[in-house]
N, C-alpha and C positions, 0 to 999 in steps of 0.2 A: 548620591552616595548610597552603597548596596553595601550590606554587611551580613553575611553569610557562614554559617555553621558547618562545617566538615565533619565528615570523620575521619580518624585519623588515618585509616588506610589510604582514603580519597585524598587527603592532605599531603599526605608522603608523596603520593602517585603525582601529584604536581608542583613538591617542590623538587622533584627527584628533575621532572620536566622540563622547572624552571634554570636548573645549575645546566645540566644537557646541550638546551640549545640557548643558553645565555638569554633570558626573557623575561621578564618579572612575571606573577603569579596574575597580576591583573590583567596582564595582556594576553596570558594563555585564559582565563574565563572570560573575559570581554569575546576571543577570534571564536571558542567554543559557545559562546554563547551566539553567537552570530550565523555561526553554521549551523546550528537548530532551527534557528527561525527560520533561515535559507529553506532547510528543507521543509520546515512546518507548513510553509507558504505553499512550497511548489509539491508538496504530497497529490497525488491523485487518488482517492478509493478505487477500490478496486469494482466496483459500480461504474465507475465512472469512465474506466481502463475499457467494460465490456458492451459500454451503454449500446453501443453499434451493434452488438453480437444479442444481445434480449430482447424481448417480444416481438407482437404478431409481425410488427414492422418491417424489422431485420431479417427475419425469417422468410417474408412474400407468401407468407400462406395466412391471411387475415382471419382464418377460418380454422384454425388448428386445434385449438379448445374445445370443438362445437362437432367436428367432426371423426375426430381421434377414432371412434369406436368403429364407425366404415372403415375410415382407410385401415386401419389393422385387420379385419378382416379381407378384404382384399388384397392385402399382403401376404395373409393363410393361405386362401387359397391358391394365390397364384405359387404360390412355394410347393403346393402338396398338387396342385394339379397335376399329374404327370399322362 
C-alpha cells in the first residue's frame, strides 16, 4: 500500500480524469506509473545514441589528436595554392 500527497491542482487533474474515462484514481497512478518505468528502463543517453559516431575509432583516423596541426596546414595551403 502507497499513500501519496497531491496537490490540489494535481488532484483535480486526476479526478477530473478519473469521472472522463470512468477509471478509479488508483488505476490512472498505477498505468502512469508504469509508463515511467517503461520508459526509465528503455531511456538511452545521448552517449550512448552517438557512442558509434566518437573517437579515434569511428572516425578511422587513429591519429587525429597528434596530428591536427599538419593536416590543417596542408589544408592552408592547398586552399591558397593557386
Amino acid at each position: 500500500m502507497l499513500n501519496v500527497r497531491l496537490n490540489k491542482e494535481l488532484e483535480k487533474k486526476i479526478e477530473d480524469y478519473s469521472i472522463e474515462n470512468n477509471s478509479t484514481k488508483s488505476s490512472i497512478v498505477k498505468e502512469a506509473l508504469a509508463e515511467y518505468f517503461t520508459k526509465k528502463e528503455t531511456r538511452t543517453s545521448a552517449f550512448e545514441m552517438g557512442s558509434d559516431l566518437f573517437g579515434a575509432a569511428a572516425s578511422g583516423n587513429a591519429d587525429a589528436s597528434t596530428t591536427y596541426k599538419k593536416k590543417l596546414k596542408e589544408k592552408l595551403s592547398e586552399k591558397h595554392a593557386h
